[in-house]
C-alpha positions in Angstrom: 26.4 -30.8 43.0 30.2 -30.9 44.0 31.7 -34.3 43.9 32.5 -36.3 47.1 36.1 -35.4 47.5 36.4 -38.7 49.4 35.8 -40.7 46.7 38.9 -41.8 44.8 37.1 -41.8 41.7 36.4 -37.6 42.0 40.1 -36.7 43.1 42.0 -34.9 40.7 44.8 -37.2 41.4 45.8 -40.7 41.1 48.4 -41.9 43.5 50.8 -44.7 41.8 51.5 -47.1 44.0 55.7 -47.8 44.3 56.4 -51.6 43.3 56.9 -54.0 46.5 54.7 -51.2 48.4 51.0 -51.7 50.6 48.9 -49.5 49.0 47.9 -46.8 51.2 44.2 -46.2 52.8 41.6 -44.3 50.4 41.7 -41.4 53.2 45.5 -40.8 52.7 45.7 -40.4 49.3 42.6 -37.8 49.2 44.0 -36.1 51.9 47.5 -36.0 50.3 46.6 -35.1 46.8 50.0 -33.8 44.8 52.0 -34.7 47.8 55.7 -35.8 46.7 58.0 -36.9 49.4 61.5 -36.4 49.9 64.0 -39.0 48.6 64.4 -40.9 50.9 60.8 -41.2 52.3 59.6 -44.6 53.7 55.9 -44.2 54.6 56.4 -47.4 57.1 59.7 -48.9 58.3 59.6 -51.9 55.6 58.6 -49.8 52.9 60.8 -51.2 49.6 63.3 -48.5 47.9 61.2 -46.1 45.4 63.0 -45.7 42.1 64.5 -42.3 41.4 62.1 -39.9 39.5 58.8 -42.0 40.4 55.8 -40.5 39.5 53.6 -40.7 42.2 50.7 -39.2 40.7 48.4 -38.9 37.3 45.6 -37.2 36.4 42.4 -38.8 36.9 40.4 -38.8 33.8 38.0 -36.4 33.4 37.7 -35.6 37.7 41.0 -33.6 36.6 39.0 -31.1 34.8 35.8 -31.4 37.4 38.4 -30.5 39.6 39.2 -27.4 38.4 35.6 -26.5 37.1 34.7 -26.7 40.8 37.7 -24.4 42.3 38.3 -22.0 39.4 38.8 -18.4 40.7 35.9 -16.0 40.4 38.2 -14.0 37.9 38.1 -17.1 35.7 33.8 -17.1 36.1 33.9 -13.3 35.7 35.9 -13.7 32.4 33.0 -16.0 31.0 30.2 -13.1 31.6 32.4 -10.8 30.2 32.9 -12.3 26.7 29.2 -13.5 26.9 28.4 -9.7 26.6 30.8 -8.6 24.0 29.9 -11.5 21.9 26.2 -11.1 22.2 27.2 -6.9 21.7 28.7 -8.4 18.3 26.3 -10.7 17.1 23.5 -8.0 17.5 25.6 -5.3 15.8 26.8 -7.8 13.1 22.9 -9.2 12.4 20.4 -5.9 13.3 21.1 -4.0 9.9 20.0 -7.0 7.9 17.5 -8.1 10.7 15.8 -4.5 11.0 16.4 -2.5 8.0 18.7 0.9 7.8 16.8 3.5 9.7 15.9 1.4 13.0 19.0 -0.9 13.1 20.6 2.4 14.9 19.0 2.3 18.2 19.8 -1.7 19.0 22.9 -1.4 16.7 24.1 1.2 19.4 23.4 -0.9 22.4 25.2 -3.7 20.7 28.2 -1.1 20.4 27.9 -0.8 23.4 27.9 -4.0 24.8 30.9 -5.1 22.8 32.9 -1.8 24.1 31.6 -2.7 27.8 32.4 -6.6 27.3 35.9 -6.0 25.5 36.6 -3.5 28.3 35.6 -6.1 30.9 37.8 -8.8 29.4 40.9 -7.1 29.9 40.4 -5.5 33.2 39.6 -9.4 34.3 42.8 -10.1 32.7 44.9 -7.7 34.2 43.6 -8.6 37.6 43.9 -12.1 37.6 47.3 -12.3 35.9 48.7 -13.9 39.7 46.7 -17.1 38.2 47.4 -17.5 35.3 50.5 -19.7 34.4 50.7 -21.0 37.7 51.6 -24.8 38.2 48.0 -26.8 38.4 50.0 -29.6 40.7 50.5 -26.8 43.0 46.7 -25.3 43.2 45.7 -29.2 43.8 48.9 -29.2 47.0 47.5 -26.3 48.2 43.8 -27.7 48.2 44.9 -30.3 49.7 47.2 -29.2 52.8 44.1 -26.8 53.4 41.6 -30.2 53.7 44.7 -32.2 55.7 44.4 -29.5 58.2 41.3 -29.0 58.9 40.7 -33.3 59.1 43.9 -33.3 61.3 42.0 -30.4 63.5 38.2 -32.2 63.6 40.0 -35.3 64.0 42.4 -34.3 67.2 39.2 -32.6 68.8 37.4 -35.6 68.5 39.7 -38.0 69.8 40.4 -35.4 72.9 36.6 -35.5 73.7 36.4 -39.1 73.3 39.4 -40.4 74.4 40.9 -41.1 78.1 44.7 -41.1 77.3 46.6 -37.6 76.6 47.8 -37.4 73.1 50.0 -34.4 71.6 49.0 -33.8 68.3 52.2 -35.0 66.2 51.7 -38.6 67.7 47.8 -38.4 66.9 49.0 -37.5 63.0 51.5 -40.2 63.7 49.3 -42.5 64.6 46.8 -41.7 61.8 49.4 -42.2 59.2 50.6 -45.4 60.6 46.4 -46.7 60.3 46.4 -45.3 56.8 49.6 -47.4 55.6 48.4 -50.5 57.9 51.0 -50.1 59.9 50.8 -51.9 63.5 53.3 -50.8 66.4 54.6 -53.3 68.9 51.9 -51.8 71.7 49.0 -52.2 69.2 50.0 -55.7 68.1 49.9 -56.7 72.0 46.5 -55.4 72.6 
């Protein structure tokens, strides 16, 4: 079962709060996992100073590793199979001569071989296709994830609020707005009402 990727406890991420700052709704930071602002970034207009170099995120225990368990690339799955086979090819080949006896180790000792040759052979051709993954930044695999679920919130939330809603709202002041409820943020016309 895939964790609920609303619940902060099963983000990959942590956001760290800024001294002096309102700590931002749980819908914010799982929609912004990885997301480092610019330097001068003040999520609402009273919003302290943030100290050069803060880090705004840490790994969150072991959802960290869920995380990636859950969106590993099928190369990454693929490998696995792959080195099951060569290492059960070996084991057989290694064990069936003592298991079996000389003459009739041959037949299963040659379907080991050849599961160690197939297995071996898989391995790298996994490799070599799924060298664009490896080494890349996991912060930026998480960003990605993250933008990708931001977008398609932004786009069920917009379509909702147009259905439901009597006043005409572009789209950057309904993200606006929604950033503003997520940092508890009231403007002058919402404080009146």
């Amino acid at each position: 079962m895939q964790p609920n990727w609303d619940n902060l406890d099963d983000l990959p991420l942590r956001f760290i709060v800024p001294e002096g700052w309102r700590t931002p709704a749980p819908k914010w930071i799982s929609l912004h996992q990885g997301f480092i602002p610019p330097a001068d970034w003040q999520p609402y207009p009273d919003a302290p100073a943030i100290p050069h170099n803060w880090p705004w995120w840490e790994e969150n225990g072991s959802s960290w590793y869920t995380f990636f368990r859950y969106h590993a690339p099928p190369p990454s799955r693929e490998l696995g199979w792959w080195f099951a086979l060569g290492a059960t090819g070996l084991f057989t080949l290694t064990v069936s001569p003592f298991a079996l006896g000389f003459p009739t180790a041959f037949i299963p000792g040659g379907l080991a071989l050849v599961a160690l040759i197939v297995g071996v052979s898989g391995i790298v051709r996994t490799l070599r296709k799924s060298t664009h993954w490896v080494g890349n930044d996991p912060m930026d695999r998480v960003r990605k994830w993250s933008d990708q679920r931001r977008q398609e919130f932004y786009d069920r939330a917009y379509d909702r609020h147009r259905q439901n809603s009597p006043d005409e709202q572009s789209r950057p002041e309904f993200e606006a707005a929604m950033h503003r409820q997520w940092w508890r943020e009231t403007s002058a016309n919402e404080e009146s009402s």
